[in-house]
Structures are given as C-alpha cells and as structure tokens.
C-alpha positions in Angstrom: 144.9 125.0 -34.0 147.7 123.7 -36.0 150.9 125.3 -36.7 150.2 126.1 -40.3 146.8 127.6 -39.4 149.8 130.3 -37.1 151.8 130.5 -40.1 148.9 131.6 -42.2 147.7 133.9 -39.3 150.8 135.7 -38.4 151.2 136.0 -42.7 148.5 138.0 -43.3 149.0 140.1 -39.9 152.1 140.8 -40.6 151.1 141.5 -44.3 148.4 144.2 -43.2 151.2 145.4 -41.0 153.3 146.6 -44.2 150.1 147.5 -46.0 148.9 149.7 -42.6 152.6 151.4 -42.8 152.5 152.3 -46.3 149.6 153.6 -46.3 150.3 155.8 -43.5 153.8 157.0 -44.7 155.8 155.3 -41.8 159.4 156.7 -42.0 162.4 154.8 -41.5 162.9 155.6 -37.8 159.0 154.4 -37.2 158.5 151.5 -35.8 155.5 148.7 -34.7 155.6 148.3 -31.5 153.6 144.3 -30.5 152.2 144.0 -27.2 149.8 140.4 -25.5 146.4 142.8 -24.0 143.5 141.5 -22.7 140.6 143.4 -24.3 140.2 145.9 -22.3 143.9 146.6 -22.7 143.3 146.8 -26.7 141.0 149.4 -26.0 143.1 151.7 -24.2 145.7 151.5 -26.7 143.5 151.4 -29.7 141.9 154.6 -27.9 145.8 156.3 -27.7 147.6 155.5 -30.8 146.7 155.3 -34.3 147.1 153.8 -36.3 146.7 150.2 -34.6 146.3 146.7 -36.2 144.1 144.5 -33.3 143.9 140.6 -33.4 142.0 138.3 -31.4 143.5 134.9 -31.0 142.5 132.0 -29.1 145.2 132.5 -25.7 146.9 129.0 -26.2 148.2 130.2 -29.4 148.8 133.7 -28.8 152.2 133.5 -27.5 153.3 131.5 -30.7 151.6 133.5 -32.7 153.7 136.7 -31.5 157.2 134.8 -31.9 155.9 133.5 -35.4 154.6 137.4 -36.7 158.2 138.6 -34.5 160.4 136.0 -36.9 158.4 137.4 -40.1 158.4 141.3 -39.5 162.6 140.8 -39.1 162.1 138.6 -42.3 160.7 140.7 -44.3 162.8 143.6 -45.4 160.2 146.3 -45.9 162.8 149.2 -46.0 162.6 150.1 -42.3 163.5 148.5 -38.6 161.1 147.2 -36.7 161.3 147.1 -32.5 159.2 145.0 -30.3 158.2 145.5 -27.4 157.2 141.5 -25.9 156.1 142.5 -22.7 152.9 141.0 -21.3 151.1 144.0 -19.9 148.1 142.3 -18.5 148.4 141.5 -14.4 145.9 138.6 -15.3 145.7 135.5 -17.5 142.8 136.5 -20.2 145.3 137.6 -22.8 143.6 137.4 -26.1 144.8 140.3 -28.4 147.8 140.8 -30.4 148.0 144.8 -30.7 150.5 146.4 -33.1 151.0 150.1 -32.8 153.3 152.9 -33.0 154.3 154.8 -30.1 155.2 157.8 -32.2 151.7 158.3 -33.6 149.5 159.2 -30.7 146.0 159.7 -31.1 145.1 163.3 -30.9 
C-alpha cells in the first residue's frame, strides 16, 4: 500500500475521531487513547470502553499508520489535548487493529 493510500487512511480516522468526540461531548481533560490489538484484543476493549473507533489495517502498515494518525491528531487543534498510549499490547505478532478509546468512558 503506498504512502498516500496511509495518508488518506489515517485522514479520515483521525477525522471520525473529532466527529466521534463531538458528538459525545468530550471535555477538555478527555482524551483518545491509540493502542496496536490483535482482534481479539479489539474486542475486549470495544467490550469496556465506549465510545471506541476500531480499524483494521493490513499489519505491514499498521505501525505507520499509528505514527501518521499520532502526527495528525497533535496537528489538528480541535480545542482539547490528546494522549497516546503507543504500547503494543499483543504478546504475539497478528496485530491488525488500530483501536482509539477513552479510558475515562467505561462501558457500564
């Protein structure tokens, strides 16, 4: 996949991101948190926290595809800070989601 095909992709995450957050009312102190999941991992998380915005990439992009949306969220000055958390949480190798939550908003 080319690099402009991961500048397109991490534009319109990023962009339902800000739409998710609106919509939701974040306040200034809430924040997305990113996190690399296998898809088992995006399950548990989508299952804990709402909201949650859930990508599947292909895995050889998925690590550029974070930076890329990373560099764009700090871009884009949507009233609010944003903190990442980069970590890989999987113990294997079959990473294929980019999960954005918030760690505030747990599901009830």
């Amino acid at each position: 996949m080319s690099n402009q095909s991961v500048e397109f992709q991490a534009k319109m995450y990023v962009y339902d991101l800000n739409n998710c957050a609106k919509e939701f009312g974040f306040k200034p102190d809430e924040n997305w948190e990113l996190s690399l999941a296998s898809a088992s991992e995006a399950i548990d998380i989508e299952k804990k926290y709402y909201p949650t915005i859930t990508t599947k990439v292909l895995p050889e992009i998925l690590g550029e595809l974070m930076r890329v949306v990373k560099v764009k969220l700090i871009e884009a000055k949507a009233g609010f800070e944003r903190k990442f958390d980069s970590g890989v949480t999987s113990s294997g190798r079959d990473l294929q989601y980019l999960v954005a939550f918030n760690p505030k908003r747990v599901r009830p």
